[in-house]
C-alpha positions as CSV (number, residue, x, y, z in Angstrom):
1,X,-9.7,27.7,44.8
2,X,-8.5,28.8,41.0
3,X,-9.5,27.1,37.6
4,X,-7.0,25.8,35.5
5,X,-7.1,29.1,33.5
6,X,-6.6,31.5,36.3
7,X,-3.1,29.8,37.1
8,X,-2.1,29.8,33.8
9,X,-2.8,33.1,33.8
10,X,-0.6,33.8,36.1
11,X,2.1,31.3,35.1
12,X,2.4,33.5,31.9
13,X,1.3,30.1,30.3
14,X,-1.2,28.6,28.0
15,X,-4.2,26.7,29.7
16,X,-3.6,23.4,27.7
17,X,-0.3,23.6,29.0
18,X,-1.8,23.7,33.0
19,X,-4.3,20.9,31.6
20,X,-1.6,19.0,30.7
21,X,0.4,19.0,34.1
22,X,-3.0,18.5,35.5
23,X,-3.3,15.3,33.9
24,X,0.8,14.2,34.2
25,X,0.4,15.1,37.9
26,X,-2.5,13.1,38.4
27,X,-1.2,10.8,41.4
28,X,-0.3,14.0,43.2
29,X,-3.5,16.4,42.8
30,X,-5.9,13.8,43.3
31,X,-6.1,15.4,46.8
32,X,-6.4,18.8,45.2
33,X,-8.9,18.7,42.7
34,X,-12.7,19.3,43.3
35,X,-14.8,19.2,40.3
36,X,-18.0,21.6,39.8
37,X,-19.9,19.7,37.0
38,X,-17.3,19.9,34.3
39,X,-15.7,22.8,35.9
40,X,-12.1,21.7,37.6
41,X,-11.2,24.1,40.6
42,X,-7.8,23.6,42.7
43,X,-7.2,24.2,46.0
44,X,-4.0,26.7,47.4
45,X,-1.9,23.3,47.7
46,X,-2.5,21.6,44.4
47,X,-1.6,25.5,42.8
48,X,1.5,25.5,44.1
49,X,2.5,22.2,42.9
50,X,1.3,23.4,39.8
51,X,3.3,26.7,40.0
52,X,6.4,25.5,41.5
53,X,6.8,22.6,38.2
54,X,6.2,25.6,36.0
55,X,8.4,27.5,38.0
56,X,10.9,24.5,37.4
57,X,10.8,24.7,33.5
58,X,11.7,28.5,34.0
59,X,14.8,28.0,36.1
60,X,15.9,25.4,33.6
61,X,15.1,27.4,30.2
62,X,17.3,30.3,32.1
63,X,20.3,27.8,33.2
64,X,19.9,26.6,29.3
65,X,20.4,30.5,28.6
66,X,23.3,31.0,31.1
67,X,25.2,28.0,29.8
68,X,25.1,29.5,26.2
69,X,26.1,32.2,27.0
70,X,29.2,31.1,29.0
71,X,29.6,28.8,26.1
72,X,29.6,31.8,23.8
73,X,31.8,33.7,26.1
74,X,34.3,30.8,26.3
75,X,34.3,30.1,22.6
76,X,35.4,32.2,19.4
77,X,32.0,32.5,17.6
78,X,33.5,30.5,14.5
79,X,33.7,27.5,16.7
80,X,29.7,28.5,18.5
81,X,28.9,28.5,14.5
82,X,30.5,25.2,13.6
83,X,28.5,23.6,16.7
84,X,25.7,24.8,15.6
85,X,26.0,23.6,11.7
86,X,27.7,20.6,13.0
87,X,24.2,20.0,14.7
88,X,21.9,21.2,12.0
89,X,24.4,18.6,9.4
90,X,24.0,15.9,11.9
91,X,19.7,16.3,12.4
92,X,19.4,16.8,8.4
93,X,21.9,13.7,8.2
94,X,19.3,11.9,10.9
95,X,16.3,13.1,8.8
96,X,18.6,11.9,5.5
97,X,18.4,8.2,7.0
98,X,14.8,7.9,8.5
99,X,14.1,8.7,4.4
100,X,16.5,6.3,3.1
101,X,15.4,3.7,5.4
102,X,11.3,4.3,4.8
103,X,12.0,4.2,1.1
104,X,13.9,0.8,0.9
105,X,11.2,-0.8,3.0
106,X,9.0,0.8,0.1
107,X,10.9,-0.3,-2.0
108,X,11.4,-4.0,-0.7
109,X,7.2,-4.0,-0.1
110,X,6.9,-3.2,-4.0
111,X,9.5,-6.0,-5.1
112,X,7.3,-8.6,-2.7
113,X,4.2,-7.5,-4.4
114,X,6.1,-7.5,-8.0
115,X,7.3,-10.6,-7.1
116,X,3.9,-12.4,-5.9
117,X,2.1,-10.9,-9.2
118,X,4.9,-12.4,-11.0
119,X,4.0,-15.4,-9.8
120,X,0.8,-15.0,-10.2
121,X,1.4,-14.9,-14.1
122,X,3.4,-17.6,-14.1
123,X,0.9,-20.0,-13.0
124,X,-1.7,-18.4,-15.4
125,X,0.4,-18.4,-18.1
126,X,1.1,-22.1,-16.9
127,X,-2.7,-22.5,-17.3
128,X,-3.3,-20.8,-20.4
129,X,-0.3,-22.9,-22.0
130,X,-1.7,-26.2,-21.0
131,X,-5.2,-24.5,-22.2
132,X,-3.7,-24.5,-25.5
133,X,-2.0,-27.2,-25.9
134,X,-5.9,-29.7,-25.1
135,X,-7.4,-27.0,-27.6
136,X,-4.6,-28.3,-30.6
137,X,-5.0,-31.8,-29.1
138,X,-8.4,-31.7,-29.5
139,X,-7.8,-29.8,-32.7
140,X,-5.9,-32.7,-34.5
141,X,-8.4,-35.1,-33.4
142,X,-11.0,-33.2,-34.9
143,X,-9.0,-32.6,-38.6
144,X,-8.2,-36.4,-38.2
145,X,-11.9,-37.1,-38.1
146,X,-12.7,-34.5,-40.9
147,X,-10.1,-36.2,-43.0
148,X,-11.9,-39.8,-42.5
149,X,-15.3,-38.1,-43.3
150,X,-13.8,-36.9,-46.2
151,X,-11.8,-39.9,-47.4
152,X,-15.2,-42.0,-46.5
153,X,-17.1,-39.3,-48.7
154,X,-14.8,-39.5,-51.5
155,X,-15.2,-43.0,-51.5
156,X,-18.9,-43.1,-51.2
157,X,-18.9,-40.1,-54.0
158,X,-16.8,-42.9,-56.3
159,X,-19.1,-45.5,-55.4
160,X,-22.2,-43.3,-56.8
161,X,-20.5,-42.4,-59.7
162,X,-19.5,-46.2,-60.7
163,X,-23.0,-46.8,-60.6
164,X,-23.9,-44.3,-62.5
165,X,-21.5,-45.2,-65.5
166,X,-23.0,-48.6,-65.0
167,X,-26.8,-47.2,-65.7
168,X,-25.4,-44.8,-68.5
169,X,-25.6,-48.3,-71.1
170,X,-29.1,-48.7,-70.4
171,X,-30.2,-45.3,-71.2
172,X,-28.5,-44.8,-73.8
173,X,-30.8,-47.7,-75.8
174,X,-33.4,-45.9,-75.7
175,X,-34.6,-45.0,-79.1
176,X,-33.9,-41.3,-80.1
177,X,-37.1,-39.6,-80.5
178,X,-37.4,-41.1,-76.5
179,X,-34.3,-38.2,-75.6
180,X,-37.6,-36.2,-73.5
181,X,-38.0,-39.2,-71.3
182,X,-36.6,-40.3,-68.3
């Protein structure tokens, strides 16, 4: 029985990496897993599963390795260098679009919000305008009324003032050495 890190060691691989597999390969080491608190230990069985998947990943990381090379064999090294830009132009191009796409849905977010807060002025402008227009109604009501008080108070002021001319006569028969009386 070997802990998850004693394979790896011997995988020439990091322990996450044999944690991983552990957890991917679930369904199959179920049989081949004891636990010892929170210790994992696996049996001779479940490590060569382990081993032979790893084992797997080498053989195909060395048939990637054979196939460039026979591709670098059968090609000029102009044409292996044009793949290769080729396939840098097309990821950057790849990257170039998931930008352009992430900004216009940005882009088309902002203009929604722009375009609900425009609304939203609208209608308080809306408000404010109507606002404005009951202030100058009630406004002209108000200078209407001020001009009848005034009118009324002129003619009030004219009516005091006839009187007084009326009264004038009558104190003006007063003897002259009476001028300190009133």
């Amino acid at each position: 029985m070997k802990s998850p890190y004693q394979i790896a060691k011997e995988c020439g691989v990091s322990s996450q990496a044999v944690y991983q597999k552990i957890d991917r390969m679930k369904e199959q080491l179920t049989t081949h897993i004891q636990r010892d608190g929170k210790k994992i230990l696996i049996d001779e069985q479940g490590e060569t599963l382990l081993k032979s998947t790893f084992l797997n990943l080498v053989e195909q990381e060395i048939e990637q390795a054979k196939q460039i090379v026979e591709q670098a064999v059968e090609y000029p090294v102009e044409q292996v260098v044009e793949q290769g830009l080729l396939k840098q132009l097309n990821t950057e191009n790849e990257y170039l679009r998931e930008q352009n796409n992430t900004l216009m849905q940005e882009l088309s977010r902002e203009r929604q919000e722009a375009s609900k807060e425009r609304e939203q002025n609208q209608t308080n402008l809306e408000r404010e305008r109507e606002h404005s227009r009951q202030q100058a109604e009630r406004l002209s009501e108000l200078s209407e009324k001020l001009f009848e008080l005034t009118r009324n108070s002129q003619v009030l002021l004219k009516q005091e003032q006839d009187k007084s001319t009326l009264l004038l006569p009558e104190q003006t028969k007063r003897q002259f050495w009476q001028f300190w009386k009133k």
